[in-house]
N, C-alpha and C positions, 0 to 999 in steps of 0.2 A: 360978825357972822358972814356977812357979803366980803370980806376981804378972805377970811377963811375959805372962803369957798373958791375964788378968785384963784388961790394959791394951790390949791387941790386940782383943780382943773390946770393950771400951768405945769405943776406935774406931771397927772397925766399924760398931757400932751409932749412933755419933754420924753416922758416913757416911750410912747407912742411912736415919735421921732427916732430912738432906740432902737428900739426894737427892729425896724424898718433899715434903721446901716447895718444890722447883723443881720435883717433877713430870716427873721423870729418871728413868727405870729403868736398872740395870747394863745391861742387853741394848740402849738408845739410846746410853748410851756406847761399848759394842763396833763399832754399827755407823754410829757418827759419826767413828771413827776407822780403820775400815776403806773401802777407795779406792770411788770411786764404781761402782758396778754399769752396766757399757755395755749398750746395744742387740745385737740378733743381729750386724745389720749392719755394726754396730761391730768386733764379738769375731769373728765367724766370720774375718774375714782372717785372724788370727794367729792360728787353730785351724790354717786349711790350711797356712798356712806353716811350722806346727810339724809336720805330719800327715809321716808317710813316704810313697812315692811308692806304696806298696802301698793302706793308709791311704786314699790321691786315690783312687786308683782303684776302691776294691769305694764308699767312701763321697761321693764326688763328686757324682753325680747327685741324693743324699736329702741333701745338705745344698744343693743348688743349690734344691730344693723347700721346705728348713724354710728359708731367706733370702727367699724370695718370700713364704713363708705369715706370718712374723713378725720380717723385716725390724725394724721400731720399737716391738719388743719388748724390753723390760730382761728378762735371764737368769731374775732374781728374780720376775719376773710371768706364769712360763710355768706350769701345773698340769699335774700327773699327766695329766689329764683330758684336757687340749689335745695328750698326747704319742700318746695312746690312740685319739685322731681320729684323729689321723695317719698312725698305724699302722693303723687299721683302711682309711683309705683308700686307704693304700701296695698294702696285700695285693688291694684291690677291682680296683684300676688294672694290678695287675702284667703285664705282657706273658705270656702264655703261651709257656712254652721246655719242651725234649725233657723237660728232667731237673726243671721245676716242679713244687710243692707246693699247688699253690692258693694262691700269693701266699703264702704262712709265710715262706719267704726274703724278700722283699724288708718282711717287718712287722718280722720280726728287725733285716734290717739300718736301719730306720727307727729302731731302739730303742736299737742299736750305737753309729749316727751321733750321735743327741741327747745320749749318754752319753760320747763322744769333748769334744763342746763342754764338758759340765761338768764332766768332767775334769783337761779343763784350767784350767776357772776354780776349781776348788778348788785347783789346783795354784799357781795366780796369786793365790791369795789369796783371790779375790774374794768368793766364795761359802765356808759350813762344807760339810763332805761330806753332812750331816743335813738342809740347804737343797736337796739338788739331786733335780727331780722325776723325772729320767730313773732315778735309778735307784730308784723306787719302784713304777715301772713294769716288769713281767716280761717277760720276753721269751718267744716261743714255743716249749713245749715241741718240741724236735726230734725228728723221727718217725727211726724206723731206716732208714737206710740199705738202697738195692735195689740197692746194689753186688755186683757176688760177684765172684770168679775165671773168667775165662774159658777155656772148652774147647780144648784143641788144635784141635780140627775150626773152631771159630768163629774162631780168630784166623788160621787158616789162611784162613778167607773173607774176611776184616777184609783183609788184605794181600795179596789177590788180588784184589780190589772195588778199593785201593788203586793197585794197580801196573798196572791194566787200565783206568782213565779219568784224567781229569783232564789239566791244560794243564804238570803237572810232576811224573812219578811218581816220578824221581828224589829228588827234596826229600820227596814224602810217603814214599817208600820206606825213606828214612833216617830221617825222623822218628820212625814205625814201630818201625823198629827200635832204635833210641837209647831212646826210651821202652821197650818190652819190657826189651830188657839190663840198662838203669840205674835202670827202676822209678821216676825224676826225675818231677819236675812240670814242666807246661807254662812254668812262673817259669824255673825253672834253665836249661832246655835256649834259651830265648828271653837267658837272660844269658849264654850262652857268647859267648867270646872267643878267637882262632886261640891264646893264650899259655893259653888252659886247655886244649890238648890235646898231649899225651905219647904221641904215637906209637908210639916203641921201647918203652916199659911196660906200654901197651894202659889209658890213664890218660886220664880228663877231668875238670878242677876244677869243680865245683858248687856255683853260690849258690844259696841258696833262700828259703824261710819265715825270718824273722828276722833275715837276714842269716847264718846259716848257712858254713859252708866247708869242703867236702870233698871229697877224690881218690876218685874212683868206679872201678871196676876198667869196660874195657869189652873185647871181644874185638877181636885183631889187625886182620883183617878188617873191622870198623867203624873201628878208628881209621884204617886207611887212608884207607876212603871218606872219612870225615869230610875229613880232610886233603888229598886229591883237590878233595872238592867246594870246600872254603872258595878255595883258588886257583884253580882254576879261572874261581870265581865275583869273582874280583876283591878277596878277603881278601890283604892285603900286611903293613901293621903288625900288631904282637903283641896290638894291640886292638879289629881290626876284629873285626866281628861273623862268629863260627864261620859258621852256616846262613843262607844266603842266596837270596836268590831267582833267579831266570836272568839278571832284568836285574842283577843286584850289589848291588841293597836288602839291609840289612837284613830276617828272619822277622819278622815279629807275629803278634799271637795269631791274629786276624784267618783267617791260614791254617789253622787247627787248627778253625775255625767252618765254613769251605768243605770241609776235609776229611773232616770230620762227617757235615755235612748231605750231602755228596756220597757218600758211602757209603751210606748211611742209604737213601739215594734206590734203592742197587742192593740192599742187602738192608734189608727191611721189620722185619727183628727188630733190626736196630740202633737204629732211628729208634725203635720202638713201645719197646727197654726202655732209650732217652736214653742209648747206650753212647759214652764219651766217652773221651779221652788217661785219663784217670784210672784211668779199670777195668783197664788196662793195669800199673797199677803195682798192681794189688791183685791181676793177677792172679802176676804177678812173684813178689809179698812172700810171697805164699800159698803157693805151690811152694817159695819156698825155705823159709818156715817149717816148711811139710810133712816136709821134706829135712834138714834143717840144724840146726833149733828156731829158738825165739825171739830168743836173743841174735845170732845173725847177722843174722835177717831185721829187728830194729833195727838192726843195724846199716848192712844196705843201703839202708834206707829212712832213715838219715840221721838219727834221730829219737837226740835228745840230749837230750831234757825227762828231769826225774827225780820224772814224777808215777808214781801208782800204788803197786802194794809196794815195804816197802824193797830187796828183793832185785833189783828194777830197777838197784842202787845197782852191784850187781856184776854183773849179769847184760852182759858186754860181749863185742864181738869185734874183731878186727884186719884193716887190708886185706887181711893172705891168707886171712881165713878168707871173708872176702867176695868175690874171687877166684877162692879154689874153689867156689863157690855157683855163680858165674858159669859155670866153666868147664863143671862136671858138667850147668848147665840148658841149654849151648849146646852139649855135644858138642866144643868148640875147647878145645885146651890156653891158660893163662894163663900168661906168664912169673912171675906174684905169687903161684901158686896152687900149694898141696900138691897133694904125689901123692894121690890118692883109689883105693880097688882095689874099692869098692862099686857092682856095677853097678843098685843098686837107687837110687842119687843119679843115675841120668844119663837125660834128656831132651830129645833133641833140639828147640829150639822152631824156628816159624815164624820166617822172616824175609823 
């Protein structure tokens, strides 16, 4: 063993020696045999083409910006320094919106997007993970959240601001309420399809973040309308689009922007604190947390990550327990939901 080793080590060092008349370091070996390092211009297509459609969407725009700024740039010639510009001008340039931060969003997602490209090129090879500047660079601390729960009295105005303007209070009226009930995101309720909804069960499937998939409990009553509206509007196959517009399009997000700002427009405290689809699910989760505890109100809210305590690990619940959450916050019985005798669980909400 000890001469084995002896003879490995003279090696070595004869290598060593080698290497050193030609003037060869190990670290030129590595990277005369590792594939040549492309341009942005080069690499970015096969970024977006790996990116998911989500992915396109929040980073699309700051990678159409880092291809204009260094297009005939090799990956390996970008510094920390140059990512740091970037970001700092991202946040300068940012459009001012209800819910901005002084541009922090959009320096973040500047730092997200750079870090997507090298991610992939350590994944391809191209690059060590110890080469890539994006992530040397930090991203901005994230200020707390001015989200809260909203007041009966306010969501009662939110839905009466709603159902009193606009060119279709029907579609916002529903929207409304499917967001209240289901606590969902603007993703999920925009992927529905006529074949995710379970009428006789008071059930609608939900994709969401990640690709996600879950039966959502919703009240009779909405799954009616829901099923009303979608034929009405010209939904036929089990894959047309659930919510639709008057002319038979397909929802986009698009209407959730006009339904905002149009609100916003009749009451001045939506616009002044950027209340959006979202506060609606917080204010949902909140209530039934309140009601119910934790492990249900994960469980309405979809959320399957297993960060945090380990006790997250058990902390679960079932669709009737989500069911009765549902039933006790709508005042409507559930066919999926336990009997409940507590009248301190039941609240009627706005719809």
């Amino acid at each position: 063993m000890r001469a084995a080793t002896m003879v490995d080590a003279q090696r070595i060092a004869d290598a060593q020696r080698l290497l050193a008349q030609l003037g060869v370091s190990v670290a030129d070996l590595r990277e005369a045999q590792r594939p040549r390092v492309p341009t942005i211009a080069e690499y970015l297509p096969r970024v977006i083409a790996a990116a998911g459609p989500g992915a396109r969407r929040t980073y699309g725009s700051y990678w159409d910006r880092i291809a204009a700024r260094w297009a005939d740039r090799r990956l390996d010639s970008i510094a920390a320094t140059d990512i740091e510009a970037l970001q700092r001008q991202a946040a300068a340039v940012a459009r001012p919106r209800r819910n901005g931060r002084g541009g922090r969003h959009a320096g973040e997602h500047v730092i997200a997007a750079v870090r997507a490209i090298y991610n992939r090129a350590i994944a391809d090879g191209l690059l060590e993970a110890s080469d890539s500047p994006a992530h040397r660079v930090g991203k901005p601390r994230r200020l707390p959240s001015t989200r809260r729960a909203l007041t009966p009295e306010e969501l009662e105005e939110i839905n009466l601001a709603a159902r009193s303007s606009g060119n279709d209070v029907v579609l916002d009226a529903i929207l409304l309420r499917l967001h209240t009930e289901t606590a969902c995101r603007r993703g999920g309720a925009l992927a529905l399809r006529l074949m995710d909804l379970d009428q006789d069960r008071g059930l609608i499937r939900l994709t969401e973040k990640g690709g996600t998939l879950r039966w959502q409990p919703i009240t009779l009553d909405l799954a009616a309308s829901l099923g009303d509206h979608a034929r009405h509007r010209g939904a036929v196959l089990p894959t047309d689009a659930l919510l639709r517009f008057r002319h038979g399009g397909a929802l986009t997000s698009r209407r959730y922007d006009h339904l905002w700002k149009r609100i916003g427009e009749r009451l001045p405290w939506v616009a002044a604190q950027g209340i959006s689809t979202h506060w609606l699910r917080h204010t949902t989760l909140t209530w039934v947390e309140r009601h119910f505890g934790y492990g249900v109100a994960r469980a309405y809210a979809g959320h399957t990550d297993s960060t945090g305590p380990a006790t997250t690990t058990y902390i679960k619940a079932d669709l009737h327990a989500v069911a009765t959450a549902l039933a006790a916050m709508t005042g409507q019985p559930h066919p999926m939901a336990a009997l409940i005798d507590d009248p301190q669980a039941r609240q009627p909400r706005s719809s």
